[in-house]
Every structure is written in structure tokens, then in C-alpha cells.
N, C-alpha and C positions, 0 to 999 in steps of 0.2 A: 787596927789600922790607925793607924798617925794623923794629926789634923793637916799636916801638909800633902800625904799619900792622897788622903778622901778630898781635898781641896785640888790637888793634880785632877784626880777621878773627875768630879765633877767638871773643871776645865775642858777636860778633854771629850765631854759630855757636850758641852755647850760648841764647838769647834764642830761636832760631826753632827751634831742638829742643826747648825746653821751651814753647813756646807752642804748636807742633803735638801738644807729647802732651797738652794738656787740650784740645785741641779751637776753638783761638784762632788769629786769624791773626798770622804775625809782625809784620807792620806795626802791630798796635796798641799796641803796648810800642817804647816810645820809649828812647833813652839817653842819660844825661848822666854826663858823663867826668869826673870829681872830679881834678880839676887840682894842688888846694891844696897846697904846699913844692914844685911841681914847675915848673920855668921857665919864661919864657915859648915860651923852644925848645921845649919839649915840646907846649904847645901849639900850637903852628905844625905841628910835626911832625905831628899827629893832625888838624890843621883840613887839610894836604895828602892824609890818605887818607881827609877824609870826613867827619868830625865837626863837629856846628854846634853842639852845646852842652855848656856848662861849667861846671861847680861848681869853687867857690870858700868856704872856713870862716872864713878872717882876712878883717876891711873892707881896712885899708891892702893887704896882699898880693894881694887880686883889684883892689883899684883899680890898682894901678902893672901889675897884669897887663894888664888891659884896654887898658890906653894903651898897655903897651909893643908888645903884640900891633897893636892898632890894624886893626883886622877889622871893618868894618861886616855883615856876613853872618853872623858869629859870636851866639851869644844866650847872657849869662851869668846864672849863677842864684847866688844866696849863701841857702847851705843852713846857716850856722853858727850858734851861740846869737847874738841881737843886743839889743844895748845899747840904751839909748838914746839916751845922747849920738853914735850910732854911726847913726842912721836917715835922718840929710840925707845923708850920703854916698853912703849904701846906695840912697836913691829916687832919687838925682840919678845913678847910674851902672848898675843892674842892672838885666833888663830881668824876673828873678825871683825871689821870698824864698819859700826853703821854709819859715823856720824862725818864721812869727808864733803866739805862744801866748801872747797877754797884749793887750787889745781898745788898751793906751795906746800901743806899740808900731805896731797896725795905725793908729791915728789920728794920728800923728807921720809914718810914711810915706804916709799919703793928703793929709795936709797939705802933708809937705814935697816929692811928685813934680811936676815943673816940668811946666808944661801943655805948653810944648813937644814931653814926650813921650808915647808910648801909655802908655794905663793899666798901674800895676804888677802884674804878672801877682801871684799869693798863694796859698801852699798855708798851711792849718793843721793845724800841728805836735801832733800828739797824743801822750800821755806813755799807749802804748799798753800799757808791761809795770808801769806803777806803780812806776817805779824812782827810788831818791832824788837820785839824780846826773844823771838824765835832767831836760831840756827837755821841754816840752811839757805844753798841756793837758790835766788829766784826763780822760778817754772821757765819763764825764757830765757834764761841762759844756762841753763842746764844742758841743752843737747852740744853746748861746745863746751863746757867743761868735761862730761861724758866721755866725748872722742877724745881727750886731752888726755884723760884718768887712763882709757884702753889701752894704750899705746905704752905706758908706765910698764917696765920689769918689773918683776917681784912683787905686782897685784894681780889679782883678777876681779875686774870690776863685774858684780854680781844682777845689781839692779838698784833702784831705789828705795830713799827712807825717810818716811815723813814723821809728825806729830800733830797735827791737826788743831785749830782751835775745838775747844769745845762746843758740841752743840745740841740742842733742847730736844729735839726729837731722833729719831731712826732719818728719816728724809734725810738731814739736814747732817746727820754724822755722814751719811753717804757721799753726800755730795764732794768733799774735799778728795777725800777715795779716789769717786769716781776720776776726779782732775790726773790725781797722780799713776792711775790705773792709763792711762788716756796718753800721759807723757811718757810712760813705761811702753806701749804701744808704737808712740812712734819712735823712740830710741832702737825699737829693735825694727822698724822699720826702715833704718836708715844703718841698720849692718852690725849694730850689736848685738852678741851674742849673752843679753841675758835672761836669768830665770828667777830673781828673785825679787819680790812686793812688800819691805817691812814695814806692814803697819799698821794698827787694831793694836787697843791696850783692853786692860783690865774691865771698864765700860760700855766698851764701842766694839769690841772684838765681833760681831753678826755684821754689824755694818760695813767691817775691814772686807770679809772672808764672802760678802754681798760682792764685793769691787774688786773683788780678786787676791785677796791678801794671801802670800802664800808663806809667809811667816810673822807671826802673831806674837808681841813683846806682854807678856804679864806678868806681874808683880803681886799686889796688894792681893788679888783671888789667889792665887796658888799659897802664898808669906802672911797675908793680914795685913794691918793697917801698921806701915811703916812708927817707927818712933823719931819723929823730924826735929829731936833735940840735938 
């Protein structure tokens, strides 16, 4: 077995022991394998024990991925802050964007997805700990960006996607969770139709999947400790 196969293994280990202890089945928590600075080897390596989906943070780095891998059964997601000038490439190649928080960005890739393909799957990115360095929409203005994104051709907006600050304990990983769990709640109380929670990383992934996470971003546990040169 491979270190990234037995590191899947164990993942996937970790995802249905935390979902069985709040009472969830493990199958509702999905996993996407944050790929990005790691080669296309690598991906291949984890698409052989089992993995169909893939995060990617740079445009150019998951598009030369995509092609070099060349995997129709594969499904890639670009979870990274995006540009504008950056949105034809990203609708004409990814099949998901976690990261829309801004309605001219959502209207640039429902303009620019080639009818060709199925609609751009779309989570939006919520600035859930109020941080300045952080992405994403404010928590209250989110439910009118939301209805804004629904209404877009050539999306379908999925659900939310946070990144949380950091925090010292399980309590306190929870707690941001919980907020976006909660906003997630009332969006679908108010007529959208969605089903999807991205959020729990490589650390905090029990805490996610506590609050509802029903797809989980890792990296560093599945690939190992990034090379950040």
C-alpha cells in the first residue's frame, strides 16, 4: 500500500468515527483531497485508491493538472480566492468553485460556462470569523448575495464555504461551524435548494463533520506537509 493509499485509509477512518459519534452516517460527509503544489503523480496515485475529487487554489496549476492527469471520472473543484480576469478559465475547466463571494465574479462565470457543459456546481464562501485577510462574504449579507447567485444560468449554487480562523480547542473549532451550519439553515429556510457544508480541513475535520460538514477539504493528511517554496 502507498503512503498516500494508507493516509486516504486512515482519513477516511477519522470522517466515519466522527460522524458515528454525533449520530450521522458516514456516507453523508463527502471528501475532497486538496491537491494544490502536489503533482499530477500524486493525483493519480490517490485517483488508484479511490478518490474522485480534487481541490485545487492556483487557476494555471489545477488547469495544466487537469490535463495532465486527463481523467474523465475525476471531478475538480477550485476552492482558491479568484480573480476576475481569472473566471473564463476557471468555467471552461472546473466542474466546482467553492470560493464565490462577490455577485460580479458569480456573473462572469455563469456568463462565461460553455453550454457544452453541466451547470457550474457553486458554493458561497462566507467570511465566517470576520477576518481581514480572509475571503469571503460577510454572514449578513450573504442571504442576498445567495438569492442573487440562484437566479444565475449556468450555476447551480450548492451551499456554503467557509475557512475559519484557527482555534485552541474542539469547543472553540466548533463554534464558527456551528455559525455557518446555522446560516446554511436559514438559506434553505428561505427557498433554496441547497445540500452542501464545505468545511473542516486537515485539523479540525471532527469539529466540521460535529456541525454538519457534509464535505470535508484535506490536504496535508492525505499529501503530507506541503513544500511552501
Amino acid at each position: 500500500m502507498t503512503t498516500i493509499s494508507a493516509n486516504l485509509q486512515a482519513v477516511h477512518a477519522r470522517i466515519e468515527t466522527a460522524a458515528r459519534a454525533c449520530g450521522r452516517a458516514p456516507e453523508t460527509v463527502g471528501l475532497l483531497a486538496v491537491s494544490k503544489t502536489w503533482p499530477a503523480s500524486s493525483v493519480r496515485e490517490a485517483a488508484m485508491a479511490g478518490q474522485r475529487a480534487f481541490g485545487e487554489n492556483y487557476v494555471q496549476e489545477g488547469i495544466d493538472k487537469i490535463r495532465e492527469v486527463a481523467r474523465p471520472d475525476l471531478e475538480w473543484h477550485f476552492i482558491g480566492p479568484l480573480q476576475g480576469n481569472k473566471t473564463r478559465q476557471v468555467a471552461e475547466t472546473f466542474d466546482w468553485v467553492h470560493s464565490v463571494d462577490r455577485l460580479k465574479i458569480a456573473e462572469r462565470l455563469a456568463q462565461q460556462r460553455p453550454e457544452t457543459l453541466p451547470p457550474l456546481q457553486v458554493c458561497l464562501q462566507v467570511n465566517i470569523s470576520g477576518e481581514d485577510t480572509k475571503s469571503g462574504v460577510a454572514p449578513q449579507e450573504a442571504p442576498a448575495l445567495a438569492q442573487r447567485i440562484a437566479q444565475l444560468p449556468r450555476l447551480a449554487l450548492r451551499g456554503l464555504m467557509a475557512i475559519p480562523a484557527p482555534a485552541a480547542d474542539f469547543a472553540g473549532q466548533r463554534e464558527p461551524f456551528r455559525r455557518l451550519r446555522q446560516l446554511f439553515e436559514q438559506l434553505v429556510r428561505e427557498g433554496l435548494a441547497l445540500d452542501t457544508l464545505s468545511m473542516g480541513m486537515s485539523n479540525d475535520i471532527e469539529a466540521a463533520i460535529a456541525e454538519g460538514a457534509t464535505l470535508v477539504r484535506v490536504g496535508t493528511a492525505i499529501f503530507g506537509e506541503r513544500n511552501r517554496s
